[in-house]
C-alpha positions in Angstrom: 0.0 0.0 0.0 1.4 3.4 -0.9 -0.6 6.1 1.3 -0.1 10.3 -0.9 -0.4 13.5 0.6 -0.3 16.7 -2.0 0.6 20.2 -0.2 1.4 23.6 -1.8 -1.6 24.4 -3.1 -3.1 28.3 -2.8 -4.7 30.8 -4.2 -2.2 32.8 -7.2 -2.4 35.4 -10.0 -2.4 34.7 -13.2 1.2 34.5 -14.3 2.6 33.6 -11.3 4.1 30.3 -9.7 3.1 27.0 -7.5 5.2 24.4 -6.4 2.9 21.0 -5.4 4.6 18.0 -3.7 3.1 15.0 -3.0 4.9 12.7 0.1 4.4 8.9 -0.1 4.7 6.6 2.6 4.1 3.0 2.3 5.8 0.5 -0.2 9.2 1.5 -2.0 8.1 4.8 -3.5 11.1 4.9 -5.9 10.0 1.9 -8.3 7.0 3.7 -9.0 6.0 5.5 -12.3 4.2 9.1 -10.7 1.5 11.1 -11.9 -0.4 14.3 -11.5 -3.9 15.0 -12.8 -6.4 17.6 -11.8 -10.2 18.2 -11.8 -12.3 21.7 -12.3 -15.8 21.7 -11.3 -17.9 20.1 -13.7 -15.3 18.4 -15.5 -14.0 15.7 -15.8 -10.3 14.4 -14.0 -7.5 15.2 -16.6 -3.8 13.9 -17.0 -1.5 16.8 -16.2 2.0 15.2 -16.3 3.9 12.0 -15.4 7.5 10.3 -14.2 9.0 7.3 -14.8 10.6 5.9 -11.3 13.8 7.7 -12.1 12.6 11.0 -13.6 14.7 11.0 -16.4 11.3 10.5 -18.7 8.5 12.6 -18.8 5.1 13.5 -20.6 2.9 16.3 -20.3 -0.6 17.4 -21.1 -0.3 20.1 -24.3 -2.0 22.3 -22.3 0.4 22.8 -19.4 4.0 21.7 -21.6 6.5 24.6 -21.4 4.8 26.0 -18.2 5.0 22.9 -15.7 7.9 20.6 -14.7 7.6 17.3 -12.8 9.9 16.4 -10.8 10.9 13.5 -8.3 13.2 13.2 -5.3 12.9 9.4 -4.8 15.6 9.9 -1.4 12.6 12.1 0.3 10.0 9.8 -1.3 8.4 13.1 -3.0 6.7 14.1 -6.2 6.8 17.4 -6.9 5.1 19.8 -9.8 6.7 23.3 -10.8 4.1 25.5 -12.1 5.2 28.9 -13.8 2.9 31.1 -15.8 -0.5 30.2 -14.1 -3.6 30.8 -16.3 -7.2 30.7 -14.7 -8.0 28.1 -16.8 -5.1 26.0 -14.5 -8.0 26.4 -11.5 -8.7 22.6 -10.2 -8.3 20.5 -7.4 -4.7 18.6 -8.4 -4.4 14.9 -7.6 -0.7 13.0 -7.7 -1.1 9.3 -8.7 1.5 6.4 -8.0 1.3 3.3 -10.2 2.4 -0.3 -8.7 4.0 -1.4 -11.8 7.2 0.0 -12.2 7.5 0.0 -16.1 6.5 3.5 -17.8 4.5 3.9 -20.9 4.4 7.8 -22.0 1.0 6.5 -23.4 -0.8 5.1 -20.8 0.8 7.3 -17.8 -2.4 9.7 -19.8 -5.2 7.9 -17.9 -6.0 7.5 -14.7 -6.9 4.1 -15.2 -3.3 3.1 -15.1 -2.8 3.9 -11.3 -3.7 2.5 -9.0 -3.1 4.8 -5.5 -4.1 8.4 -5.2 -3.5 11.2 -2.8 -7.0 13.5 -1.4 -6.3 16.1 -3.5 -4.7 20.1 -2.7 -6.6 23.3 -4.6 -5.3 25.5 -6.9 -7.1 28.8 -7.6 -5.9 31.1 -10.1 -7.3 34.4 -10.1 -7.4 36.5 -13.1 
């Protein structure tokens, strides 16, 4: 069992910056591929980026590429997500995701189906 907990969410301007973590606790946190997704009102839960267990591969959703940066720091057991140049349209609940299988596909690591822990959740409001 891999028990998240996401932090660093806040209210921000538009153009300005959030760092999210997300601590795991639990089984070997390292092996694991890592996700973040996020979820306005009304809308459906969206992919938002991903990390193979090392972090030296990566995908990202089109809509946030260039402007977020995923990150992992496998000796504090920590996802993190670097967000710069924050758009209202960013405004959602964020979710990190931790997959028990180990090997990374940069097409599946899309869809939520492919995890199968997830943390509660931390807000992010960007005000225009």
């Amino acid at each position: 069992q891999v028990k998240l907990v996401e932090s660093g969410g806040g209210l921000v301007q538009a153009g300005g910056s959030l760092r999210l973590s997300c601590a795991a606790s639990g089984r070997t946190f390292s092996t694991n591929a890592m996700g973040w997704f996020r979820q306005a009102p009304g809308k459906e839960r969206e992919f938002v980026a991903a990390s193979n267990w090392s972090g030296d591969s990566t995908v990202y959703a089109d809509s946030v590429k260039g402007r977020f940066t995923i990150s992992r720091d496998n000796a504090k057991n920590t996802l993190y997500l670097q967000m710069n140049s924050l758009k209202p349209e960013d405004t959602a609940v964020y979710y990190c995701a931790a997959d028990r299988d180990p090997t990374f596909s940069e097409t599946s690591a899309r869809y939520y189906w492919a995890y199968d822990y997830w943390g509660q959740g931390t807000q992010v409001t960007v005000s225009s």
